[in-house]
C-alpha positions in Angstrom: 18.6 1.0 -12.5 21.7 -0.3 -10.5 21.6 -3.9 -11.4 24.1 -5.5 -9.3 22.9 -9.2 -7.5 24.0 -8.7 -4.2 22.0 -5.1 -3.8 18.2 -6.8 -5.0 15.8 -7.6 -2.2 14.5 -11.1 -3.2 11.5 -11.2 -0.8 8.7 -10.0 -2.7 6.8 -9.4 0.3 9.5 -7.2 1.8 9.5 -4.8 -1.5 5.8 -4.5 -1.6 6.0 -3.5 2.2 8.7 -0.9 1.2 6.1 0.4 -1.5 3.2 0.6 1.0 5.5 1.8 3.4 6.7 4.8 1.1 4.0 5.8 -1.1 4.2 9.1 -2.4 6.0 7.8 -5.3 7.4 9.8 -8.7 5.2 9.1 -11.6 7.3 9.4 -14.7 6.4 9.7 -18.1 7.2 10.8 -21.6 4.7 13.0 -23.9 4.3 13.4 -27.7 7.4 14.9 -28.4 9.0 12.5 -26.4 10.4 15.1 -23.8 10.1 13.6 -19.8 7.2 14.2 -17.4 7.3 13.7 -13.8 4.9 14.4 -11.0 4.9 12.8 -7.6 2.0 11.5 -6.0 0.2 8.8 -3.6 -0.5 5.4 -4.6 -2.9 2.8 -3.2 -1.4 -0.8 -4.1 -3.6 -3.3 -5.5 -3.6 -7.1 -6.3 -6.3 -8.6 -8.5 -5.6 -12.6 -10.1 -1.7 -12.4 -9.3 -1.4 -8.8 -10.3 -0.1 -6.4 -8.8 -2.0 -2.3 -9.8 -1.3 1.0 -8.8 -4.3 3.5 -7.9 -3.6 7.4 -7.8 -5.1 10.7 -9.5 -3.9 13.8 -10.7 -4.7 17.1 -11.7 -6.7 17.3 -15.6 -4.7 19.3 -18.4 -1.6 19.2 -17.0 1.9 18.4 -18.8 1.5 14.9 -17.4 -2.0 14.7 -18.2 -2.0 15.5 -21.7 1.6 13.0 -21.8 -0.1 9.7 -20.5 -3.1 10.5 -23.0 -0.8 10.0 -25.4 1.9 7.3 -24.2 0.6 5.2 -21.2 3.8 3.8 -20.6 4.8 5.3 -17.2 7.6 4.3 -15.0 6.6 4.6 -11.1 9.9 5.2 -8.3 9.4 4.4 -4.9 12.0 5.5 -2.8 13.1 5.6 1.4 15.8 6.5 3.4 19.1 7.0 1.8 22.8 8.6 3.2 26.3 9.0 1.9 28.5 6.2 3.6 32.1 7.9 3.9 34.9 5.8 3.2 36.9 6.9 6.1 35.1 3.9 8.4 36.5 1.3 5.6 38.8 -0.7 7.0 40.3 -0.3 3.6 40.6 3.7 3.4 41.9 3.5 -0.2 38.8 2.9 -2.0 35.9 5.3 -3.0 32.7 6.4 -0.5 29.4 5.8 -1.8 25.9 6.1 -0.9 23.0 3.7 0.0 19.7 3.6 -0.4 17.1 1.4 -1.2 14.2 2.3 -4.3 11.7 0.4 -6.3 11.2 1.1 -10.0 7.7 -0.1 -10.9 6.7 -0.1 -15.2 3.3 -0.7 -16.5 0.5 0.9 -18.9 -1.6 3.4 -17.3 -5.2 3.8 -18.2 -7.9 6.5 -17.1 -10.5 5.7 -14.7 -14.2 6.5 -15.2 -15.5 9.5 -12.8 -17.7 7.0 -10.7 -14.2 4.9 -10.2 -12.6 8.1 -9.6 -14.8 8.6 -6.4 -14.6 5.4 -5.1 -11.0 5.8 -5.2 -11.0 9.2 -3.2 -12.9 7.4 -0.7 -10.5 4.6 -0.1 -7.6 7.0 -1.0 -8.9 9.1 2.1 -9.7 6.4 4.5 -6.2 4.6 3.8 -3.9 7.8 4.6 -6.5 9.1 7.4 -6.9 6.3 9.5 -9.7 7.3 11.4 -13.3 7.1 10.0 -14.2 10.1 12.9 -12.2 12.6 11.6 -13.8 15.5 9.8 -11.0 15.0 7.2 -12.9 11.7 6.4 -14.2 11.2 3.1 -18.0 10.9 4.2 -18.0 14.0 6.3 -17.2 16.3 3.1 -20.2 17.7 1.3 -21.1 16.2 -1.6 -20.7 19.8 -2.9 -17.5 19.9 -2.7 -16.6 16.4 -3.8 -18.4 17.3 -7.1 -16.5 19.9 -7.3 -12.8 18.7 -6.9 -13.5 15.8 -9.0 -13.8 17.9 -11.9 -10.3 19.2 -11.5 -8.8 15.7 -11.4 -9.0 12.5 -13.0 -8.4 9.0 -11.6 -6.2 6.3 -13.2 -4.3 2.6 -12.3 -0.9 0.9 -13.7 -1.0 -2.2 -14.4 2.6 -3.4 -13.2 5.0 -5.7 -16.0 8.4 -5.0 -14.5 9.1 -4.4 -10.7 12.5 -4.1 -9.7 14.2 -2.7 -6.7 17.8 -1.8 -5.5 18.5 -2.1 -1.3 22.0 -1.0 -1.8 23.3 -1.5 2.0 26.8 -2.5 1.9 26.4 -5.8 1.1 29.6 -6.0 -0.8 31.6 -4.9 2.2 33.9 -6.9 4.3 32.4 -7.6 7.9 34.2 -5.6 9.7 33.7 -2.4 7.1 30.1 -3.4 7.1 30.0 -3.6 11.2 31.9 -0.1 10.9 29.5 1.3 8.5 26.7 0.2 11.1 27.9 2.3 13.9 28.8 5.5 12.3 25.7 5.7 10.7 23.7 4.9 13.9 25.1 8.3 15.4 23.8 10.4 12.6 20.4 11.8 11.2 17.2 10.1 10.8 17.8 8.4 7.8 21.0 7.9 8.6 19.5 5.8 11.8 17.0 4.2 9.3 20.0 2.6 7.0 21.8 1.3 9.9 18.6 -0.4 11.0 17.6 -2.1 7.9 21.6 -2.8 7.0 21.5 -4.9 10.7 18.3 -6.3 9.8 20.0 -8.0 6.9 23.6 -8.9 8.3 23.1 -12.5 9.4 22.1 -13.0 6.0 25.1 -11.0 4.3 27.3 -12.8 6.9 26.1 -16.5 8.0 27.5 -18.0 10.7 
């Protein structure tokens, strides 16, 4: 990860709102031979005594499966909007473009869920992206038929989280005016592009007190 002071977030509750707020994260891993995994999935956050857990399933007998039987080290990336910031709005032109962004790296040991834990979890995995207990999409309007039979495709498991750390690489280690420069260009562009300028205004009376 891009260790630099001046591109961490310090306020725990704003990096735990970014993971919430972007949580179809990459699940990495490493299997027996010690060749990489990856497989990207959604995540309920949890907190139990102090500590923060990650809730998810995926499908049995695959690669990453049969890896995190083996080695239930995983490392979990959470990532949002991100753009290329072009040099030409520097007010020193002679130096190089760059890109920001703004990620969360979460590490932990993983461990398998029972199938009873595996069901509550569809049921709260359900209600939390569907937001609306009357929608036939809802966990308790599927037949239990069916539930039986998708739960033997997948299994259930939850990280507990050792390391958390994050980059929010927005210019911070511009000059004002660059910074103020960046801002504007960016707020003509894409989505994201909109979504960087936002959060780097958000943060400029902090980068630049008065």
């Amino acid at each position: 990860m891009y260790k630099l002071s001046y591109f961490k977030e310090n306020n725990a509750a704003v990096v735990i709102d970014f993971m919430k707020q972007h949580p179809f994260a990459m699940l990495i891993g490493v299997d027996a031979e010690n060749k990489p995994v990856a497989t990207q999935v959604p995540v309920l956050l949890k907190e139990r005594d102090g500590v923060m857990y990650l809730q998810a399933h995926i499908m049995r007998q695959t690669d990453h499966h049969k890896a995190f039987e083996n080695n239930k080290n995983v490392l979990v990336v959470f990532s949002g909007a991100h753009t290329y910031v072009s040099a030409s709005v520097y007010e020193n032109k002679q130096q190089a473009s760059t890109w920001n962004y703004m990620s969360v790296h979460a590490k932990g040991e993983l461990n398998f869920l029972n199938d009873e834990q595996l069901l509550n979890m569809l049921h709260e995995l359900t209600s939390h992206f569907e937001n609306n207990d009357a929608s036939p999409a809802s966990y308790k309007n599927l037949s239990e038929d069916y539930v039986q039979r998708l739960s033997k495709g997948i299994v259930a498991f939850e990280i507990k989280v050792d390391s958390l750390e994050n980059v929010f690489k927005l210019s911070q280690n511009k000059d004002e005016k660059t910074f103020d420069n960046i801002v504007s260009s960016l707020q003509t562009g894409d989505a994201e592009q909109k979504i960087i300028a936002e959060e780097m205004q958000k943060r400029k009376d902090q980068i630049f007190p008065k």
